[in-house]
C-alpha positions, 0 to 999 in steps of 0.5 A: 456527498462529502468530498472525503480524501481518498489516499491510494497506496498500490503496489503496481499501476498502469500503464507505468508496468504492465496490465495485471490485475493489481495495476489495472485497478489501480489505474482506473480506481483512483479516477473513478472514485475522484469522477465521484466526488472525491479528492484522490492522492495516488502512490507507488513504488518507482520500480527500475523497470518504469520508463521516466521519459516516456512516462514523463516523470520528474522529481519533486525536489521539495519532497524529497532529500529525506532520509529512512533508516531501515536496519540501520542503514541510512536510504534517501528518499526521493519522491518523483510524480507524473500524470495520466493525463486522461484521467486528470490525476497525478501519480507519486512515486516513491524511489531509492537507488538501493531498493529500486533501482533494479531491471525488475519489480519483486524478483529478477530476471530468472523469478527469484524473488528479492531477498531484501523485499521486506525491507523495500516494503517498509521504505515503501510504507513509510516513504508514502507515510512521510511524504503525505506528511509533508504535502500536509494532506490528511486523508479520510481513508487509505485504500492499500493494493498489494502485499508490498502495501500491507504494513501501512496499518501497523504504521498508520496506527502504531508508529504514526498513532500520534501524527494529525495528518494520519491518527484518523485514517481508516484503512481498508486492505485489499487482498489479490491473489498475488503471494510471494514464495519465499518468506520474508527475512527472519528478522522482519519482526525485530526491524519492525519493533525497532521502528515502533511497533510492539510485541504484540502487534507481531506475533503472527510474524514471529516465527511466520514471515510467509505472505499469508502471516504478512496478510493476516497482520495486514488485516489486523490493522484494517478497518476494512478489507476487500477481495479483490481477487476472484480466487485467494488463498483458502486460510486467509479466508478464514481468517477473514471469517474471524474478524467480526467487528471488520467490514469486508467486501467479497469479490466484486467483478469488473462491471461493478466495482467501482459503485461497490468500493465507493459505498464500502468507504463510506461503511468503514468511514461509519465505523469506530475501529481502532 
């Protein structure tokens, strides 16, 4: 088999947070897939809640010092890495004191979500985006984990359309039953054509910045999308139903996933979706 690049951009891994659906698949499909040929990349966000001494993590000075203007205002970027040791795979972490600094991941200590979450998944995206950029590997596939991932598509294949390391990705989207409450900031759309992206590509979020609009887009841009919950939300599986030229994956259970996603990328790498 053709040892393809496999980038993994997931929203939560253990055993940096707690198991969970999202993290425990996060954590063991990155190594399954590298113990199957392939070369892995693996990232997610430095939530403050993460232990960096006891988990070992140390920044990598070479990375980091860029900064990412979001709503016109400047945010460092600082890209720190550790490794499971087990699983002979490193993991980076994208981190910055304005958006991740916090006793919690997506909502504080009494459940109230961040009112700025859109904003750290934009910094999250691009902070992935620049950084593979400059560790100047250029992956096959980008294999996105969680709602804090979703806009990876739009980026990859609008803002970053013309870049060599990252024009001929294919992005497979995984959908979990993860949804926040709250809608993102009403502004989101316009932050995201200020970055690039066009009318067109935002019109489910216009007026709707909810999670199901957000997963819809996330879709859009997929060149594969995969359930990766036994259970989502009823209108994300229509819509699912709609996109007939999408390669989609049901619900794989725990026992055989692993082979399942493994022979799904090699699907969507067959496939000519732009």
């Amino acid at each position: 088999m053709d040892a393809k690049k496999i980038l993994f951009i997931a929203q939560e891994i253990t055993p940096y947070l707690p198991e969970s659906e999202i993290a425990t698949i996060c954590r063991n499909l990155p190594q399954g897939i590298q113990e199957r040929g392939r070369e892995i990349r693996t990232f997610m966000p430095k939530f403050g809640n993460i232990n960096e001494r006891r988990n070992q993590l140390h920044e990598v000075i070479r990375l980091s010092g860029m900064n990412l203007i979001i709503d016109d205002t400047d945010h460092p970027l600082i890209i720190k890495v550790a490794s499971i040791q087990a699983a002979r795979m490193q993991v980076y972490f994208i981190d910055n004191d304005d958006f991740f600094q916090r006793k919690h991941t997506v909502c504080d200590e009494k459940g109230n979500e961040y009112e700025d979450n859109d904003d750290r998944s934009i910094f999250y995206v691009r902070g992935v985006l620049e950084t593979v950029k400059k560790l100047r590997w250029i992956p096959d596939l980008i294999h996105c984990h969680g709602w804090i991932s979703a806009l990876a598509g739009l980026y990859i294949k609008r803002m970053y359309a013309d870049d060599p390391c990252l024009r001929n990705a294919k992005i497979v989207y995984s959908i979990y039953n993860d949804g926040f409450k709250n809608p993102f900031n009403k502004n989101f759309a316009t932050k995201l054509k200020t970055d690039g992206a066009k009318d067109a590509d935002l019109k489910l979020i216009k007026t709707d910045t909810s999670f199901v609009a957000l997963t819809k887009l996330a879709i859009d841009f997929a060149d594969g999308v995969i359930q990766g919950s036994e259970t989502i939300d009823p209108e994300i599986t229509e819509y699912i139903s709609t996109q007939k030229n999408t390669p989609f994956l049901p619900y794989q259970s725990p026992d055989i996933y692993m082979d399942e996603f493994n022979k799904f990328y090699d699907v969507v790498l067959g496939t000519n979706k732009k």
